[in-house]
N, C-alpha and C positions, 0 to 999 in steps of 0.2 A: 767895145764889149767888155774890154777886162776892170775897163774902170768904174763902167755900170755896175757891175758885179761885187768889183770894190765898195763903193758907194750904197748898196744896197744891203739896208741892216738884216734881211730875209735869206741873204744867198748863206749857201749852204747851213741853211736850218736843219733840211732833212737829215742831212749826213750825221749833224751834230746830234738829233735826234737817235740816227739809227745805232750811234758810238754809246751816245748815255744808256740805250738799251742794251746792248753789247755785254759792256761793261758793270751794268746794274742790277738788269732783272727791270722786270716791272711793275712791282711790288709800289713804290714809289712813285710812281705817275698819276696823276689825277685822272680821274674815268675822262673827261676830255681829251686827255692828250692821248691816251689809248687810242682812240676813235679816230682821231687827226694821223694818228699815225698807221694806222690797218688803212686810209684812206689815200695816203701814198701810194699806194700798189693798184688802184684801182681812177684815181685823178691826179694826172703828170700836171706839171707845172702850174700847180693852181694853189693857193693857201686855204687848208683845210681846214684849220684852227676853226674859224667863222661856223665853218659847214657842221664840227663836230658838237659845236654849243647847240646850234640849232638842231640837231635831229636828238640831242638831250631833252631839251624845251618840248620838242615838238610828239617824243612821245614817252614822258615823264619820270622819266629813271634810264640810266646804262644800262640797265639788262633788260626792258622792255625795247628798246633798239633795236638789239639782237631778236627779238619776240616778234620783228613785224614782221607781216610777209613781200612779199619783192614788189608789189606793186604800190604798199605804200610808203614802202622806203623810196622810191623812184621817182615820187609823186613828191620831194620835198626839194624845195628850192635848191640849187646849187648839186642835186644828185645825178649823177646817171647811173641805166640800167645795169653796167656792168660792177658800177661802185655797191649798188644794192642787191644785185646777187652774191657779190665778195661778202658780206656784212651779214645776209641771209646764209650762208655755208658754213659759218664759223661755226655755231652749234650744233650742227652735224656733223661738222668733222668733228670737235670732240668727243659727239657722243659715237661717232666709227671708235677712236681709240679707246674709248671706256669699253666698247665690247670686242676691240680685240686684245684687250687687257682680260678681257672675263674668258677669253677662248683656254679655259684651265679643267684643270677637276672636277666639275660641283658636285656634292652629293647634297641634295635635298631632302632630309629628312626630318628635319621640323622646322618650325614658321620662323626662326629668328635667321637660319641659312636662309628661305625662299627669300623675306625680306630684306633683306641683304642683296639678294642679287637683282632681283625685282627692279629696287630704288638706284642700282645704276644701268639697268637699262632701259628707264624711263627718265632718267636724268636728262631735258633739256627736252623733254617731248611735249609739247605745247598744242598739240592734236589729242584726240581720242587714238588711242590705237590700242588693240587687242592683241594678244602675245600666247602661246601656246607654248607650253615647258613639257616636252616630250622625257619621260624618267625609266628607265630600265627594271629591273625587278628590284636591285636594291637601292632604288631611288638616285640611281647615277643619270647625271643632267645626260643626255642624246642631242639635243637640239633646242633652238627656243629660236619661233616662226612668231612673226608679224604674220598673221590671220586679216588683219582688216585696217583700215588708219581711215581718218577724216570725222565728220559729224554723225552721230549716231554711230558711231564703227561698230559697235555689236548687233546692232540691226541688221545689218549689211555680212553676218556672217555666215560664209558660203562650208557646208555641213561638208558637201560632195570633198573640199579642198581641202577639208580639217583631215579627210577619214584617209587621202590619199597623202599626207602626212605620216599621219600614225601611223601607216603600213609601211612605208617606206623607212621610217626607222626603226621598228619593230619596237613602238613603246608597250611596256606592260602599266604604266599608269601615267594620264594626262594632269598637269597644274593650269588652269586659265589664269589670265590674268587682263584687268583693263584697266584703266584711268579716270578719271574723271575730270578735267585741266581745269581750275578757277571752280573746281564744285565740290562739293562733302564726300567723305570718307562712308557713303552708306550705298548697299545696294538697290535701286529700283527697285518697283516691280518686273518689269521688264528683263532686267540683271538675273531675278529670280527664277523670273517663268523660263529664260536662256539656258542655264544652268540645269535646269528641270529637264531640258532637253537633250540639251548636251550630253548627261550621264547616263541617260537613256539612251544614244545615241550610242556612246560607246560603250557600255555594255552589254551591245547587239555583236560588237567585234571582242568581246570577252577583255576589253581596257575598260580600268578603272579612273573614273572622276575623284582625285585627290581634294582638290580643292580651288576656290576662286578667288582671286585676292584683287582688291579695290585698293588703285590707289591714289594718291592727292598727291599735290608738292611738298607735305607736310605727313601725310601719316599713310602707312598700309596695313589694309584689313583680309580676315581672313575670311569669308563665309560660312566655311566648315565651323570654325569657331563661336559664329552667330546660330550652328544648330541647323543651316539653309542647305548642308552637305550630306548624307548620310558616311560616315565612317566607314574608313572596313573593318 
């Protein structure tokens, strides 16, 4: 066995791998060899190399990778389910640590803060999801709820769940905010007519609808700004 081991130009690859990362960072490594190597923890004694070119190929870029969901990472040659759940997890566990990096002060008080903190906690969100920015009287951040996630997410927004929210933190003015993953920076109709309700909504409970902010992988919009809000 020791001489196989000898003999074999593959043995202790990983090790040598896990040393250059050690010692390096990863800064340095080709998006393949990232892959090859998150892929050690998830398939023991098998050469990953092959596997990590292929699920580049297979779904067009390194970070579309990370983009797919578990059942079509699992569905690729040489995969299994537990390698494709590992693979599926990575972006949300960073995007855990972006917000509990954000568990600090906020004060919200005009669009270039919302914006700001909007774009890191939709960083890495590849779903529609809806988010409610609960603000205090002098616009001190309280909370910020995931209200809804999946296709159509604001279609699906449950009014009863929002309101026992806002009482629960005692916000004095609501920010919405949604997404739109792979779509324009504009609001629907739909967005509109939501919005229309919403602030009617809550200013049955005397909280004020600050504003709804749209966003892309690339830009965030304000509604209030598009005239779609009325001001206080």
């Amino acid at each position: 066995m020791a001489q196989e081991k000898k003999d074999n130009p593959h043995a202790g690859h990983r090790m040598r791998l896990r040393q250059e990362y050690a010692a390096q960072g990863m800064d340095h490594f080709p998006y393949h060899k990232v892959l090859e190597m998150l892929l050690f923890y998830a398939i023991p004694q098998r050469d990953t190399n092959e596997l990590a070119h292929r699920l580049i190929e297979t779904f067009g870029s390194f970070s579309r990778v990370f983009a797919a969901d578990v059942e079509s990472l699992a569905a690729v040659k040489g995969m299994s389910y537990n390698a494709a759940v590992l693979i599926h997890m990575i972006p949300d566990i960073y995007r855990r640590i972006s917000e509990d990096q954000l568990n600090r002060d906020w004060v919200l008080n005009n669009d270039a803060a919302i914006a700001e903190y909007l774009k890191k906690r939709y960083d890495g969100r590849s779903r529609e999801t809806v988010m409610m920015l609960c603000l205090d009287n002098a616009c001190k951040l309280q909370s910020c709820i995931v209200l809804s996630e999946g296709d159509s997410a604001s279609a699906a927004l449950d009014f009863r769940k929002l309101s026992e929210h806002v009482l629960r933190f005692g916000c004095h003015h609501v920010i919405l905010a949604h997404n739109h993953p792979g779509g324009i920076c504009r609001p629907s109709t739909q967005d509109i007519r939501l919005t229309e309700q919403l602030s009617r909504f809550l200013s049955l409970m005397d909280i004020q609808l600050l504003d709804h902010f749209i966003l892309t992988e690339s830009d965030c919009r304000s509604m209030a700004k598009m005239g779609l809000i009325n001001q206080p």
